[in-house]
C-alpha positions in Angstrom: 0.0 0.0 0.0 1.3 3.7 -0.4 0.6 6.8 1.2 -2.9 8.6 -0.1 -2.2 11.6 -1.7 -4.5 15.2 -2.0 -4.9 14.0 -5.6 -6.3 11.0 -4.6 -9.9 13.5 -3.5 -10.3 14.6 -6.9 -11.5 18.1 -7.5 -11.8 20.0 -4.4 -13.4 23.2 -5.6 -16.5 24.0 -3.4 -15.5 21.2 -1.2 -15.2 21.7 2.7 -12.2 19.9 3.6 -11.0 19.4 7.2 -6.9 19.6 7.6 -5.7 18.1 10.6 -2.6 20.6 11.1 0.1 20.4 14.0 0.0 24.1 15.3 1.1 23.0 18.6 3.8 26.7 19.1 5.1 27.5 22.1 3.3 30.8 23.8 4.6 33.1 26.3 1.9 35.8 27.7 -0.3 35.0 24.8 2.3 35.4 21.7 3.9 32.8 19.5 7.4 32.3 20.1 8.2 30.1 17.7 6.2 29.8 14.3 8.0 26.9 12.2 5.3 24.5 12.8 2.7 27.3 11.5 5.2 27.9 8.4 5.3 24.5 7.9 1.6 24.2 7.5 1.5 26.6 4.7 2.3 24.3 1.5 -0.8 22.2 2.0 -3.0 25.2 3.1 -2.4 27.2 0.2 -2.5 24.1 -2.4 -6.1 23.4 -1.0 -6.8 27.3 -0.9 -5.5 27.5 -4.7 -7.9 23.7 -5.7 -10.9 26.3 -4.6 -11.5 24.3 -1.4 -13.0 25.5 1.6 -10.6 25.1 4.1 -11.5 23.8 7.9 -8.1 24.0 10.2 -8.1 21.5 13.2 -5.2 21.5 15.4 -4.7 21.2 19.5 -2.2 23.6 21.5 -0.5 22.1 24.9 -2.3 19.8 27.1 -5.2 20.6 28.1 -7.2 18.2 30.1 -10.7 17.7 27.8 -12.1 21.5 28.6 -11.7 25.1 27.7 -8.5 26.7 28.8 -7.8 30.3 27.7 -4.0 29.7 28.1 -4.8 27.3 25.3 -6.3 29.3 23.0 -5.6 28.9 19.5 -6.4 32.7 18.7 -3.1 34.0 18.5 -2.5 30.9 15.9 -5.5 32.7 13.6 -3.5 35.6 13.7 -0.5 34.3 12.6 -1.9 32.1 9.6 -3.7 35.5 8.6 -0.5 37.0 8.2 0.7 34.7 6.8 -1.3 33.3 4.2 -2.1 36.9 3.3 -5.4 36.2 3.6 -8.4 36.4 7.0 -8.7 33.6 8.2 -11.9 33.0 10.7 -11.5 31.9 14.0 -14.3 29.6 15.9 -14.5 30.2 19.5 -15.6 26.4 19.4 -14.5 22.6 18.3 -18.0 21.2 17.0 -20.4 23.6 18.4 -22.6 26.8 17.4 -19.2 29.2 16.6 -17.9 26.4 14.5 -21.0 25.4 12.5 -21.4 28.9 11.3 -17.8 29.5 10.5 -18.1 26.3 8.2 -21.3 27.5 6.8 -20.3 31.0 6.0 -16.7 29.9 3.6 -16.6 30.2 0.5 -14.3 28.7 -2.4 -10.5 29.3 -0.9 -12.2 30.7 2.5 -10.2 29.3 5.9 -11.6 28.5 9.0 -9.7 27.4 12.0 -11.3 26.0 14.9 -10.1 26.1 18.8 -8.1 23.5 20.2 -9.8 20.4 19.7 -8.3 19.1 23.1 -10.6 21.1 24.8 -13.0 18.1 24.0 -12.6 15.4 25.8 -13.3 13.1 22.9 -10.2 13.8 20.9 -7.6 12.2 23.2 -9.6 9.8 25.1 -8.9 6.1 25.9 -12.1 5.4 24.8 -12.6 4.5 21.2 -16.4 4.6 21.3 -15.8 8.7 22.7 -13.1 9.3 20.2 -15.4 8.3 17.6 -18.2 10.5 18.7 -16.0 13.0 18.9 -14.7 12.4 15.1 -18.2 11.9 13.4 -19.3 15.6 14.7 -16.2 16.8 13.3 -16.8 14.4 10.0 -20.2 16.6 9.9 -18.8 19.4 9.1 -16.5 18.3 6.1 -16.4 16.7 2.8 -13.2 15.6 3.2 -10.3 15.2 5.3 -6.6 16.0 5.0 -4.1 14.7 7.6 -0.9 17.0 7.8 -0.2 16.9 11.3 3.1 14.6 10.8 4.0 15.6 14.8 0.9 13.4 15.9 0.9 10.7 14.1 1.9 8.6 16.5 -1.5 9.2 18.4 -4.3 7.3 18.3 -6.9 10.5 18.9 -9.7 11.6 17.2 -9.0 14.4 14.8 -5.8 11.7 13.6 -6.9 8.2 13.1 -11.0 8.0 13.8 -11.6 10.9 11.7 -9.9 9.6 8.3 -11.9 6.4 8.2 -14.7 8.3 8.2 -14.4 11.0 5.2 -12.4 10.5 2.0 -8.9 10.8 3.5 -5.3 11.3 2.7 -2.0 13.1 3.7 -0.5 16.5 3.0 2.8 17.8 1.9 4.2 18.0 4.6 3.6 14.9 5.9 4.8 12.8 2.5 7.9 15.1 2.8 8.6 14.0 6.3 8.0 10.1 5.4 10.1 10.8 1.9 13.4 12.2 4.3 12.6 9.4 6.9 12.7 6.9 4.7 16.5 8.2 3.6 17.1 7.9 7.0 16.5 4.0 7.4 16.4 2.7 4.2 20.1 2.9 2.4 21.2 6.1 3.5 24.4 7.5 2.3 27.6 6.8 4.2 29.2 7.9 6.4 26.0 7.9 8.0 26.2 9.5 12.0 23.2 9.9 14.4 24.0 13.1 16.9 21.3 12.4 20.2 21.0 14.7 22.8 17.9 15.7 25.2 17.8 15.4 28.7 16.7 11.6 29.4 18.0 8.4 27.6 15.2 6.3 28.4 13.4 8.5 25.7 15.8 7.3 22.8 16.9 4.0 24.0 14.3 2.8 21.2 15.8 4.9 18.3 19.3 3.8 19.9 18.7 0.0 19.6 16.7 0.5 16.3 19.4 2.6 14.4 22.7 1.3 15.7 22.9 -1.8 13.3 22.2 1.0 10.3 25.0 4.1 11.6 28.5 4.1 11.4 28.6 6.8 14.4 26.4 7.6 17.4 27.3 10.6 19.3 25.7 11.7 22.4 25.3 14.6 24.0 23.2 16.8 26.5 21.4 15.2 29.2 21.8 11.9 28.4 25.4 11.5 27.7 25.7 11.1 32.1 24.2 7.7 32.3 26.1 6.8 29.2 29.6 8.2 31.4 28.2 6.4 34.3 27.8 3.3 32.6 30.9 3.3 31.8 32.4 4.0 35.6 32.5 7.4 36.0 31.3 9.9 38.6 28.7 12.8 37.7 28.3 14.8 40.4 24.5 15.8 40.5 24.5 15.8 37.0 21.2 14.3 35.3 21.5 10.7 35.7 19.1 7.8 35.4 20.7 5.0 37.1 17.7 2.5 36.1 19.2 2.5 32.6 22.7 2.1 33.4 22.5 -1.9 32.9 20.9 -1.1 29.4 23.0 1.4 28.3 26.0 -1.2 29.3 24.8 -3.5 26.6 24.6 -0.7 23.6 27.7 0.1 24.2 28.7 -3.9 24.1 26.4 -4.3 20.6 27.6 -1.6 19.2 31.4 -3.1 19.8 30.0 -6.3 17.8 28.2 -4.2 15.0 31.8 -1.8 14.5 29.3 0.7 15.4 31.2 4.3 16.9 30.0 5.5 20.1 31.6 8.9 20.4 30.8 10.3 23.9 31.9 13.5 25.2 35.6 14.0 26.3 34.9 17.4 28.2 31.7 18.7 29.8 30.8 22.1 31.2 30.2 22.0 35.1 28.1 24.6 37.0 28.0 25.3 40.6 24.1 25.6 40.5 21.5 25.5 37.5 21.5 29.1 36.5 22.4 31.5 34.2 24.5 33.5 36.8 26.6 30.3 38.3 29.9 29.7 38.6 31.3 27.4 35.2 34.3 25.3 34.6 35.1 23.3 31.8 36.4 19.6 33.1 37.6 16.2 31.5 34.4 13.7 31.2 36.0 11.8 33.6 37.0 14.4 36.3 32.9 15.9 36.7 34.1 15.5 40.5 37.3 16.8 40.5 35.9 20.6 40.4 36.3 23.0 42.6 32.0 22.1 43.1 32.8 18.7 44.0 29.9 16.1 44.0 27.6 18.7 43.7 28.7 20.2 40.3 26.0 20.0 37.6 27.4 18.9 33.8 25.1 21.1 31.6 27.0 21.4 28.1 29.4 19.3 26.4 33.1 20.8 25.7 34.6 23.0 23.7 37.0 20.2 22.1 34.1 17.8 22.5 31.8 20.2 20.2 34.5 20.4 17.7 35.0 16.5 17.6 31.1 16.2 16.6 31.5 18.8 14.6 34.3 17.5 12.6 32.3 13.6 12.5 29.4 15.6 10.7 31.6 17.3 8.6 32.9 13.9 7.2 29.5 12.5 7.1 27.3 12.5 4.1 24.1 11.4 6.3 23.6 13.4 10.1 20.3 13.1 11.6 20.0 15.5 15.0 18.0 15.4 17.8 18.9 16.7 21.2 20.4 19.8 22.6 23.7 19.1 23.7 23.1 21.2 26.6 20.6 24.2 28.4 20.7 26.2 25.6 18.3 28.3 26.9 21.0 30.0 29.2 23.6 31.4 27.4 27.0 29.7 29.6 25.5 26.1 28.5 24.6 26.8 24.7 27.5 26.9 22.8 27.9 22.9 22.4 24.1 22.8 20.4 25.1 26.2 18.5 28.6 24.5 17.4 26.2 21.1 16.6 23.9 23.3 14.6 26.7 25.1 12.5 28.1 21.8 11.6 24.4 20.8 10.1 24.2 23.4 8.4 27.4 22.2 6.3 26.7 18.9 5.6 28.0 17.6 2.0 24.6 15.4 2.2 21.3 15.4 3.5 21.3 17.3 7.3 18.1 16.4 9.1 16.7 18.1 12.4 14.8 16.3 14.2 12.5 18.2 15.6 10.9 19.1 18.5 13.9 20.8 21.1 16.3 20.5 18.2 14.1 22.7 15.9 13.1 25.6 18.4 17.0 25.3 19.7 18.0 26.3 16.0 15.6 29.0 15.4 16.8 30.4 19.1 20.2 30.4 18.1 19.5 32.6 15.2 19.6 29.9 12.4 17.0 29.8 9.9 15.1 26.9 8.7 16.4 26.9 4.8 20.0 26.3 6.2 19.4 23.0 7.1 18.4 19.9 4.6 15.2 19.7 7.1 13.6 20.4 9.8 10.9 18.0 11.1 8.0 19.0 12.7 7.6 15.9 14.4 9.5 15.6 17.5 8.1 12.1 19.2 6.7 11.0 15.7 10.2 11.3 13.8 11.8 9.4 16.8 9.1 6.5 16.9 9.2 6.0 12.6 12.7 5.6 13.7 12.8 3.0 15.9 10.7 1.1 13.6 7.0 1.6 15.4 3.5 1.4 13.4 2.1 4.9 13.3 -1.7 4.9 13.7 -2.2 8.1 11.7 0.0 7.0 8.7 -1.5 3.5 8.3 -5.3 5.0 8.3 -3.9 6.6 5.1 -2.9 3.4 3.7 1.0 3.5 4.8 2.7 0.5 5.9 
């Protein structure tokens, strides 16, 4: 089976179709921060805007627990896809109620609609299939058809992402084919040298995509958070360094398989120690195995790799014709412990190949540091999606459009 297609709905002019979108920004005091994911949405928007469609937005923001939340809004999102799309685009105050039926009533051919965060029903992420459906069919009311182009929830089996397409003529956007097209470069014959660059705070989130890609990479290196437990597991003392002890035993045998496979762990030889968390504390910048050794002692926090450490990955990506990132390598949101993700991100941005970012930290960490998305071979959108295609998991949303 392959992937359904927009084509695959025939002509769409005076059509209402519903597009599941990921529009999922970070907000601080009620302003987008970061718009990449609402960029990214704009290649299937405007082809469904330019078929003469009439275009119904569905998307959820944060986590809301089944009921309104005004800190949830998806208002300022309106506002941005107004601006951008160059066009109004009319916001419903509800999911499936009064505000939303007249929105949909009032489009006309190449109109847009977006309706608030369908999270604030209940019904979208509920355990209960019978509820999710529910939940889908009032949504199904309100369309012809349905286009799923939220590739960050996938993974999901919610209402708005996998009852919803069996119950409208369905299939996927742009931006989710692209995503699948790059993933697929990623696992299937990629071109050597191929090196996987994993950072993020917690191992036990990418032991999966560890174990899945290590038999396909000729280099892993790790970096931010996680990189401790890997140091750990092989002896060393962290101070009070993130450090998830449970995993130690696990980790222990990656490294091992990995020695079979003539696979390349490359962990950090230096780390940047902190007296405190902060952007004001005291830094020094130690040997991997020395975390102790500072004047903190055992209390010293590892929150960036090194300076010769950076410049080691940075040289591996260099040589590499196939990088796929994502991770910070440290708190790049204060400025003492971003320099090893910056130096990461620079390297990307040079690779004789394809780069990938994959998304989620590793995309907002990029656009922080001042890069821009076209200097990168991509940026996924998907975050917990990308990582789970990559460790080889059945995707709910993808196979209700006939992916497998």
């Amino acid at each position: 089976m392959t992937l359904r297609t927009i084509e695959s709905l025939g002509v769409l002019t005076g059509k209402t179709v519903l597009v599941r979108c990921d529009l999922n920004v970070p907000l601080k005091d009620g302003a987008i921060t970061d718009d990449g994911r609402v960029r990214a949405s704009l290649p299937t928007l405007n082809l469904l805007i330019n078929a003469g469609a009439r275009v119904v937005i569905v998307s959820h923001l944060g986590r809301p627990e089944g009921a309104p939340e005004a800190q949830y809004s998806l208002a300022p999102v309106a506002q941005r896809l107004s601006e951008l799309l160059g066009k109004g685009v009319t916001f419903a105050s509800d999911t499936v109620g009064p505000a939303a039926e007249a929105a949909v009533a009032a489009l006309k051919d190449g109109d847009v609609a977006l309706l608030e965060n369908l999270r604030f029903n209940a019904g979208e992420a509920s355990k209960d299939a019978a509820e999710r459906q529910a939940f889908a069919q009032q949504l199904a009311d309100l369309g012809d058809a349905f286009v799923s182009d939220g590739f960050g929830v996938v993974h999901r089996k919610q209402a708005s992402v996998f009852e919803l397409a069996g119950l409208l003529p369905s299939a996927a956007g742009t931006l989710i084919a692209t995503e699948l097209e790059v993933l697929d470069k990623l696992t299937e014959n990629p071109e050597r040298p191929y090196a996987v660059v994993l950072g993020g705070s917690k191992v036990s989130d990418k032991l999966g995509v560890i174990g899945h890609l290590l038999p396909k990479v000729d280099t892993l290196l790790i970096g931010g958070g996680m990189l401790f437990t890997f140091l750990a597991a092989q002896g060393h003392k962290v101070g009070a360094s993130l450090l998830e002890a449970d995993q130690i035993d696990t980790v222990k045998g990656y490294l091992a398989k990995a020695d079979e496979l003539g696979v390349r762990i490359v962990l950090p030889t230096d780390v940047v120690v902190a007296s405190k968390f902060g952007a004001d504390a005291e830094v020094v910048v130690t040997a991997a195995d020395s975390i102790e050794e500072t004047p903190f002692g055992a209390s010293g926090l590892g929150l960036d790799i090194g300076t010769a450490t950076a410049a080691n990955f940075a040289s591996i990506i260099a040589e590499s014709k196939t990088v796929f990132w994502n991770g910070p390598m440290g708190v790049f949101e204060l400025a003492p412990f971003a320099a090893g993700t910056k130096t990461v991100a620079q390297a990307l941005t040079e690779v004789d190949g394809l780069g990938v970012v994959g998304g989620g930290d590793s995309a907002s960490a990029v656009r922080a540091l001042g890069f821009t998305d076209d200097q990168f071979g991509h940026i996924s959108t998907g975050g917990g999606a990308s990582l789970e295609f990559l460790e080889g998991k059945r995707l709910p949303g993808l196979e209700v459009l006939g992916w497998q």
